[in-house]
N, C-alpha and C positions, 0 to 999 in steps of 0.2 A: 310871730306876726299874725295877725285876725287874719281869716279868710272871709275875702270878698265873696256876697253873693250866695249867702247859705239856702235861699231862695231862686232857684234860676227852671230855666225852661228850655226845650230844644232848639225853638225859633220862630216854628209854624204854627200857624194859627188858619181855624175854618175861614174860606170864603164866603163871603154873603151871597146869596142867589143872584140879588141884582150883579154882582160884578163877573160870576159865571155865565150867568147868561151875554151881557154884553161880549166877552170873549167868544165865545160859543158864537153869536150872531156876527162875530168880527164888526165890534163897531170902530169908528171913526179914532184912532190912535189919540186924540187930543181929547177928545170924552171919553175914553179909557183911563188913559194920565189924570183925568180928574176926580173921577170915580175912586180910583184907588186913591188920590192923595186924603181925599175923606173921608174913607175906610181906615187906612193907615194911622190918620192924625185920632181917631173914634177907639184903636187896638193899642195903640201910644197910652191915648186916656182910662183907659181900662186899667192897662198893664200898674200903672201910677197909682191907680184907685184901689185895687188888689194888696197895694206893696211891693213893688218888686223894685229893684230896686239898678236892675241891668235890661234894658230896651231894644225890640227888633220891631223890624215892620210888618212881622208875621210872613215875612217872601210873598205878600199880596201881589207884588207886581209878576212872579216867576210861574211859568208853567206847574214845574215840580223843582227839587231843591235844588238841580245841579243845571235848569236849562240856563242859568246865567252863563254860564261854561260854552254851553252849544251854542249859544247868541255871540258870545267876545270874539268865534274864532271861524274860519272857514274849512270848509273841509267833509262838516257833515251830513249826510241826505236824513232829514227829519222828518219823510215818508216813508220812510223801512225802521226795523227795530229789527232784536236777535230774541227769541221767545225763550220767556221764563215760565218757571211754575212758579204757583204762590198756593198758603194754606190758608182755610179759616173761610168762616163767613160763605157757607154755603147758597150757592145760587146767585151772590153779587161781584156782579162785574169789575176786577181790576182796573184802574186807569191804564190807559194804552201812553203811555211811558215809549216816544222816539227818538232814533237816533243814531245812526251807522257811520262811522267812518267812510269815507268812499273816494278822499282824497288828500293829499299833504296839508298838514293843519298848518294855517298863518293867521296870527291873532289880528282882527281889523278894530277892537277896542277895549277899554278896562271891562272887567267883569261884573263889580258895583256901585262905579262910580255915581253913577246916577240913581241908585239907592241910597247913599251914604248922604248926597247932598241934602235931599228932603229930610232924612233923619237929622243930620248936624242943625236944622231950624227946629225942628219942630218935636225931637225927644227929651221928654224932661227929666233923664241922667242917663247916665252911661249908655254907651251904646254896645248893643252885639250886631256882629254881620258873621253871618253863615258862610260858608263853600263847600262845593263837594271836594273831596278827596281826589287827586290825580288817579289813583287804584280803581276809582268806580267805572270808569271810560273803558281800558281794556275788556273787564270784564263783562260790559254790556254791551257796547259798542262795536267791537272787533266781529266780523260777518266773515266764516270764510268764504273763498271762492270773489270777496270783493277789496273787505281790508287789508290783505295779503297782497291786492295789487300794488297798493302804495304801501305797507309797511310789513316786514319780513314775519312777524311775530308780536305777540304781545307786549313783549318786552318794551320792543322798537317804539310803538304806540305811548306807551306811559310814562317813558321820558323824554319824549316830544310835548307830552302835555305839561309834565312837572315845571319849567319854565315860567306856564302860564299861571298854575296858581302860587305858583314862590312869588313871582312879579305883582300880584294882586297881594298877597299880605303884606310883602312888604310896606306898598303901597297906603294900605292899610291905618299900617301899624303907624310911618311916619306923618298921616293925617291926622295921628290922636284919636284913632277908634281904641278905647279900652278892652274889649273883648273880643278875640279873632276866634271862632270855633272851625274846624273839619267835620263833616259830617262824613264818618267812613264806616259805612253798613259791611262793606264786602270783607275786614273783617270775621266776619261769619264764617264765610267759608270753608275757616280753616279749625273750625269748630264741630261742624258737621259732616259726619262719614262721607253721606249724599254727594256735599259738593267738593270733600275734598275729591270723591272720584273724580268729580267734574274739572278741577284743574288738571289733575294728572292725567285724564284721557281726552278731553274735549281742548284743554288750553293747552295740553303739552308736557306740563311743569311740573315737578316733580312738586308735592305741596308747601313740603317745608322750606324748598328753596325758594317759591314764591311768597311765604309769609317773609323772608327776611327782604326779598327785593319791596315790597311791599313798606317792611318801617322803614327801608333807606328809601324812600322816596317820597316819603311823608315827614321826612325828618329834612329831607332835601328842601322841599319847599316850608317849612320852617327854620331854617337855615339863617343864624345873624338877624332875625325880626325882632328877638328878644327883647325891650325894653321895660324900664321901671317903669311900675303903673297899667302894663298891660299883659293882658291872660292871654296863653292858649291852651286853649280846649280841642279836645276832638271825643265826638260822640259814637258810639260802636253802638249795633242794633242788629237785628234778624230781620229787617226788613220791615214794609211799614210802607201800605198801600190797601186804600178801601177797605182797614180792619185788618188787612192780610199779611200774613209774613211768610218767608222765604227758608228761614233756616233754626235751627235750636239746638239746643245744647251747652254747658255752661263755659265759662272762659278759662276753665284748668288747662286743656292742652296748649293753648299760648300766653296764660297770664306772667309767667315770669320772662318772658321773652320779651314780651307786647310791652310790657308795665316798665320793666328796667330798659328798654331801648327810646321809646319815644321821648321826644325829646318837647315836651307839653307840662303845662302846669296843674291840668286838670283833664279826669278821665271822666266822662257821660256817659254811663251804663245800664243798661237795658236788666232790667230787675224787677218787674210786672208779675212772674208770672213763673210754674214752675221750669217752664221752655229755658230761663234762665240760669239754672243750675246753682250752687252755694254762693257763701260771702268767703267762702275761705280761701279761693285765687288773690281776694285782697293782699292775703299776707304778702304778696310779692310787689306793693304798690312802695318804692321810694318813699323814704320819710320825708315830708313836707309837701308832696304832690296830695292833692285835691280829689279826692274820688265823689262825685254826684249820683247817689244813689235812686236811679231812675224806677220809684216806687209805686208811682200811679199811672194806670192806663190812660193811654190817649188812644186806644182802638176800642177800650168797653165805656156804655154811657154809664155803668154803675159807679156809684162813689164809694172811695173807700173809706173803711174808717179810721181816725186820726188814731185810736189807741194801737189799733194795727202796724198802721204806717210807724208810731212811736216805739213798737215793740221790735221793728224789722231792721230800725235803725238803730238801736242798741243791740242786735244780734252782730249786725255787721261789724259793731266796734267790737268786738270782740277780735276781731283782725286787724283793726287797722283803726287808729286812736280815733273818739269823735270830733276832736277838731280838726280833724283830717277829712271829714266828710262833710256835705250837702244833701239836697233834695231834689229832685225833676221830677216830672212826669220822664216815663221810658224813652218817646221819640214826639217829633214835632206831633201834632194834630190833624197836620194836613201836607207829609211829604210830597204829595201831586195835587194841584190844586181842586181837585174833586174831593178830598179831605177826606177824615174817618167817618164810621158811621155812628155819629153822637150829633149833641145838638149845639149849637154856640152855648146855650146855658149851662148842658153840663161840661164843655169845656171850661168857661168861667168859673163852674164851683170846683173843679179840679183843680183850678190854678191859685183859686181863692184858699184851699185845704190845703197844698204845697207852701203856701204862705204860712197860712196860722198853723201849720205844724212845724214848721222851721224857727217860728220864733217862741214857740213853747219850749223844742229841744234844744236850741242855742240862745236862749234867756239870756 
């Protein structure tokens, strides 16, 4: 069977100045909504114009990629955060990324339903809609000395959340969205020495036992959505903020675990750079799963070159057939709405190059 989508993208897309600034200036909720619906319908038009051939709304309306999450539900104080390091890009400011736990989570609405509706008018095919991964919450979210007051452990926290995004895909999937992605960076973790110490000393967990609670809870909320016609993806990254990332190292210590358990049709993989490490964990990818070979930066304005990019994706097949593969850039453009440090145009030509290289290798 073809694979859909030999052309696709993370999801995110830069914001325009005008719509930062209105947020920033906190304008009027009703000249927000419009703003973005113009922006939206203008990134629609592009995405069409390029070729592409599967549609988002770039998460214009979203803080960063998971605040749809913090919005559905109550529970969270989004004037505290739990502080991260980040690498790269000397001297510029991370986005300040909120969020603490601080009370019993109870969902008060869907996550994107009110993204999907404007999409279902106004995308001219297919649709993708984003979500963060239920794993991303504990690990950023969870404060001790506060989260501990309402939830015993991390554990407790992330299957309190799983609920909410099972209930959202399914959700989803039965509206006729053709493409559900996860975006699940904290994978990383169990990639780099760094933060495996950070589970085992800081969260508790022994690491490897957190990597498997981890795919059962990712695999939980993809649980029975499964339908003919519609993809799930989930995207793995080192992190992806102001240029900056979090973690490195390639995916050998969990690719045959990671690869043969999730329970997705399509893996999004962070492959920019040499932070990345080989293609050879591919070998562990199920036959007739999808791997998106995430070849062009969306943190450097440099473009790459197509022969490049053509050569890196027959390295790959090398482990894993080319019809088995696709194209991305590595992560969205703008995981918090303060975005990379490039410009909308060389975003465009980046996306424009993922295009004409994809239909030169899969002619």
């Amino acid at each position: 069977m073809a694979v859909p989508y030999r052309a696709d993208h993370v999801g995110s897309f830069l914001r325009p100045a005008e719509l930062l600034k209105a947020r920033q200036d906190g304008a009027d909720p009703q000249h927000l909504r419009a703003m973005e619906d113009r922006h939206i319908q203008r990134v629609l038009a592009r995405q069409k114009e390029l070729g592409f051939e599967i549609f988002t709304d770039g998460e214009l309306r979203r803080r960063n990629f998971m605040s749809d999450l913090i919005d559905a539900v109550e529970g969270f104080d989004t004037d505290d955060a739990v502080a991260r390091s980040w690498t790269g890009s000397a001297g510029v400011a991370v986005s300040s990324v909120t969020g603490v736990v601080t009370g019993k989570l109870r969902q008060r609405g869907r996550m994107t339903a009110h993204e999907l509706a404007f999409l279902r008018t106004h995308s001219p095919g297919a649709i993708k809609i984003t979500l963060p991964t239920a794993n991303q919450f504990p690990a950023i979210a969870f404060k001790k000395g506060m989260t501990d007051k309402v939830y015993q452990n991390h554990s407790a926290l992330l299957w309190d959340i799983v609920p909410v995004v099972k209930a959202e895909i399914a959700a989803l999937v039965s509206e006729g969205v053709q493409y559900v992605q996860i975006d699940a960076p904290r994978y990383s973790y169990y990639i780099d020495p760094k933060w495996r110490n950070y589970v085992k000393n800081e969260m508790g967990v022994e690491p490897d036992a957190a990597l498997d609670e981890a795919i059962k809870a990712d695999n939980a909320c993809l649980a029975g959505a499964k339908r003919p016609g519609t993809t799930l993806a989930i995207h793995l990254c080192r992190g992806n903020n102001r240029s900056q990332w979090y973690a490195e190292g390639g995916y050998d210590p969990i690719a045959e675990k990671l690869f043969g358990s999730l329970q997705v049709d399509r893996f999004l993989l962070e492959y920019d750079d040499a932070r990345s490490g080989t293609f050879e964990p591919l070998r562990f990818v199920p036959r007739g799963k999808t791997v998106v070979l995430g070849l062009v930066s969306s943190k450097r304005p440099q473009l790459e070159s197509k022969q490049d990019l053509i050569r890196r994706i027959n390295e790959a097949a090398r482990h894993i057939p080319l019809e088995n593969l696709a194209l991305s850039p590595q992560c969205g453009f703008a995981s918090t709405m303060e975005g990379n440090l490039l410009t909308e145009e060389d975003q465009w030509a980046k996306l424009r190059l993922v295009v004409e290289t994809a239909r030169e290798v899969w002619r």
